[in-house]
C-alpha positions as CSV (number, residue, x, y, z in Angstrom):
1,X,-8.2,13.6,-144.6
2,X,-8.3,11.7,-141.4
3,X,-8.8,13.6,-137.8
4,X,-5.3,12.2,-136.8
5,X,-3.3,13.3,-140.1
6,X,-4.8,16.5,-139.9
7,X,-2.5,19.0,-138.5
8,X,-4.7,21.2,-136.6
9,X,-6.1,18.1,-135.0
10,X,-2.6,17.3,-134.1
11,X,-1.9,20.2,-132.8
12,X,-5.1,20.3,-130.5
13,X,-3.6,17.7,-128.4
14,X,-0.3,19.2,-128.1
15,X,-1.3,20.5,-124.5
16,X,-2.9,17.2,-123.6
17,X,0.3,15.6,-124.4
18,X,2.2,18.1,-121.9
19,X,-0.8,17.3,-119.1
20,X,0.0,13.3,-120.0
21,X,4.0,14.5,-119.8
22,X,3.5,16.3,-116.6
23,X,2.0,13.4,-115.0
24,X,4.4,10.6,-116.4
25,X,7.5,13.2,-115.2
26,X,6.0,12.9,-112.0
27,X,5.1,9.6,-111.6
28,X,9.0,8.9,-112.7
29,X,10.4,11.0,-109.7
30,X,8.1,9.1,-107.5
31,X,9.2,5.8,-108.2
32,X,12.8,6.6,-107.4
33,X,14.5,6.1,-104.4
34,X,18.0,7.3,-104.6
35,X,16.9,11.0,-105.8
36,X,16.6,9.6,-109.4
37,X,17.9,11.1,-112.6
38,X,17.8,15.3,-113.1
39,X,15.2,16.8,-115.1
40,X,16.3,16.5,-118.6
41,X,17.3,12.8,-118.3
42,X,13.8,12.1,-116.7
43,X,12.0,14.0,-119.1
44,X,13.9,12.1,-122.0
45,X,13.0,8.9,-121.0
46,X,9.3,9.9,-120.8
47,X,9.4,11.6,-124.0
48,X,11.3,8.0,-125.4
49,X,8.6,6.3,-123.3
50,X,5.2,8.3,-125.2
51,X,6.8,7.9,-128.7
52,X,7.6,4.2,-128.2
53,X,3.8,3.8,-126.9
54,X,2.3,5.7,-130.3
55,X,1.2,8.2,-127.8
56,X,3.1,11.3,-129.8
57,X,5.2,11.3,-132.9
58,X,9.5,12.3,-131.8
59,X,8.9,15.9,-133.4
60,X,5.7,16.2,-131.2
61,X,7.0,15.0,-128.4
62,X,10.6,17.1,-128.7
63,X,8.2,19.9,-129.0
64,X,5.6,19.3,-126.0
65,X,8.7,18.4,-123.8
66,X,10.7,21.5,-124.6
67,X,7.9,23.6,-123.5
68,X,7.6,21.5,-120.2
69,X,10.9,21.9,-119.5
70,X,10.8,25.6,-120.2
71,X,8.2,26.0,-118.0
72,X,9.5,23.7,-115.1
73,X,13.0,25.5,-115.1
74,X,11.5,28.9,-115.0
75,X,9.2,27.9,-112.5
76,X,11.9,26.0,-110.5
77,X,14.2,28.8,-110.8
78,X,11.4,30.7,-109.3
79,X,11.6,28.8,-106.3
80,X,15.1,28.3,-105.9
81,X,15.4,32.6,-106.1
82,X,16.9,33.5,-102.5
83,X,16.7,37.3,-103.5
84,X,12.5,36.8,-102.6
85,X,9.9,34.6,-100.9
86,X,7.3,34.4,-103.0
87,X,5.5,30.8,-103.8
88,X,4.9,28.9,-106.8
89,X,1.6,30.6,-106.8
90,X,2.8,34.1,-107.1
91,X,5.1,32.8,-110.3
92,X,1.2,31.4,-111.4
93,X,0.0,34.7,-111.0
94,X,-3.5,33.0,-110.8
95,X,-6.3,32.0,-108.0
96,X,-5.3,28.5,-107.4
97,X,-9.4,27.5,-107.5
98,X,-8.9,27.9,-111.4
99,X,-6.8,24.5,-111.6
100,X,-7.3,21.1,-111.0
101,X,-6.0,20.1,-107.9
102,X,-4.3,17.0,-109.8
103,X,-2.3,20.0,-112.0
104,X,-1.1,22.1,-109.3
105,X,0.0,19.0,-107.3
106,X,1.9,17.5,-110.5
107,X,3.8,20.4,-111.8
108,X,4.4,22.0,-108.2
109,X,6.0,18.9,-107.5
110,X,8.6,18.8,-110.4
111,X,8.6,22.5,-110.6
112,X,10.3,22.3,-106.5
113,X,12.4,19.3,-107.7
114,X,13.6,21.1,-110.3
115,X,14.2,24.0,-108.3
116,X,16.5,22.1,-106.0
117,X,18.3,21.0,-109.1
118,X,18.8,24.8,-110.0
119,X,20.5,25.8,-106.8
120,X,23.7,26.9,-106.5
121,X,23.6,27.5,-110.2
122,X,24.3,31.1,-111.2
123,X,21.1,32.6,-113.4
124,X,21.1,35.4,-116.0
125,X,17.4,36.3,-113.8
126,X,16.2,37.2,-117.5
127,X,12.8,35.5,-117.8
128,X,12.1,33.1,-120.7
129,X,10.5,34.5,-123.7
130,X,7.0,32.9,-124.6
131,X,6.2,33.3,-128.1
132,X,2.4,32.7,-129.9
133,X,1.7,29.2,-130.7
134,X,4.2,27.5,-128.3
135,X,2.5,25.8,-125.9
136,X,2.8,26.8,-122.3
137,X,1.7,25.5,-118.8
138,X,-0.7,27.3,-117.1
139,X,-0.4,31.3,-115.5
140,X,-0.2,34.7,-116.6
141,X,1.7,36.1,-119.7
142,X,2.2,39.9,-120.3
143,X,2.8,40.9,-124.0
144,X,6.1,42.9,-124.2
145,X,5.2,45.3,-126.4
146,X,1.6,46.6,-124.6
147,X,1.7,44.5,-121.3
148,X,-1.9,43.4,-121.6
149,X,-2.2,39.8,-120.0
150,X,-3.5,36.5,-120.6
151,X,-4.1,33.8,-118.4
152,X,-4.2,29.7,-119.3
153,X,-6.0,28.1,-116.9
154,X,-4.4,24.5,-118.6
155,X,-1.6,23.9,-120.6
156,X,-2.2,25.3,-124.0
157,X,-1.3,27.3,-127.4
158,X,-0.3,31.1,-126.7
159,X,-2.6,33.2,-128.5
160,X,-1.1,36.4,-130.3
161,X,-1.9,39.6,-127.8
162,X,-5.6,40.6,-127.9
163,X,-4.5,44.0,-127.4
164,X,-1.5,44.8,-129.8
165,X,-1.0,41.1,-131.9
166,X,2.1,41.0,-130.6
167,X,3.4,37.5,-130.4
168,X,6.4,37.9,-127.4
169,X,5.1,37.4,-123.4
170,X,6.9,37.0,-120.6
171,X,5.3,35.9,-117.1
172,X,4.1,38.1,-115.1
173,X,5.3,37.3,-111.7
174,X,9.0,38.3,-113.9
175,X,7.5,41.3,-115.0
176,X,5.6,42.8,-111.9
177,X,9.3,41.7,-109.7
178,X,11.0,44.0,-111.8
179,X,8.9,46.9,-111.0
């Protein structure tokens, strides 16, 4: 079997193809000057883009680009929450030092566009459910059942709890706010 039919090879470059996502997403708000389309019409046209170029499979892409947009409308709604004034990094719940510059700038870019997008909506304020081998951006999860963390320093697979094996997380920025 060849590296690129094999599906854990595949799936190794799942959070790759969310970094190369991030950046395209970016680079697409950039390039507009009228404001541009909203989030998910953007993020279509990228995901259209990377299948088109042979860069990702349609199922691979759907999937990388559903957890961006996860990610970026949690994070955005984040931002765009009057009730407290706490930055992007706080949502992170990470030192900065441990990411790239070029990946805090990209997704705290779209992640503040896409918090302008969110306002004036009306939220539940329930926090997004991360589940074991989604892939997620980088920050702190806390497993719901034991609340032990884990931190991605990149984009990448969600490991099952290394304290309970539990496979549901929720940020931690959510988690700590509620307390």
């Amino acid at each position: 079997m060849s590296k690129k039919s094999d599906p854990k090879h595949q799936a190794g470059h799942l959070p790759t193809s969310y970094e190369r996502m991030l950046t395209r997403l970016r680079e697409r708000f950039a390039s507009c000057e009228d404001g541009g389309p909203r989030l998910a019409q953007a993020l279509e046209e990228v995901k259209r883009a990377m299948v088109a170029d042979g860069e990702l499979p349609r199922a691979d892409a759907d999937r990388v680009g559903d957890a961006l947009q996860r990610d970026l409308e949690e994070a955005g709604a984040w931002l765009a929450d009057r009730s407290h004034d706490h930055p992007l990094r706080d949502w992170l719940r990470m030192d900065l030092q441990m990411l790239e510059s070029w990946l805090w700038d990209a997704f705290s870019s779209v992640a503040d566009r896409t918090s302008m997008e969110l306002r004036g909506f009306v939220t539940t304020g329930e926090p997004s459910l991360y589940h074991t081998d989604e892939i997620a951006g980088p920050g702190e999860l806390a497993c719901i059942a034991c609340g032990r963390t884990i931190t991605l320093q990149r984009p990448g697979h969600i490991p099952p709890c290394p304290g309970c094996e539990h496979t549901e997380f929720v940020r931690t920025a959510h988690r700590d706010a509620e307390r």
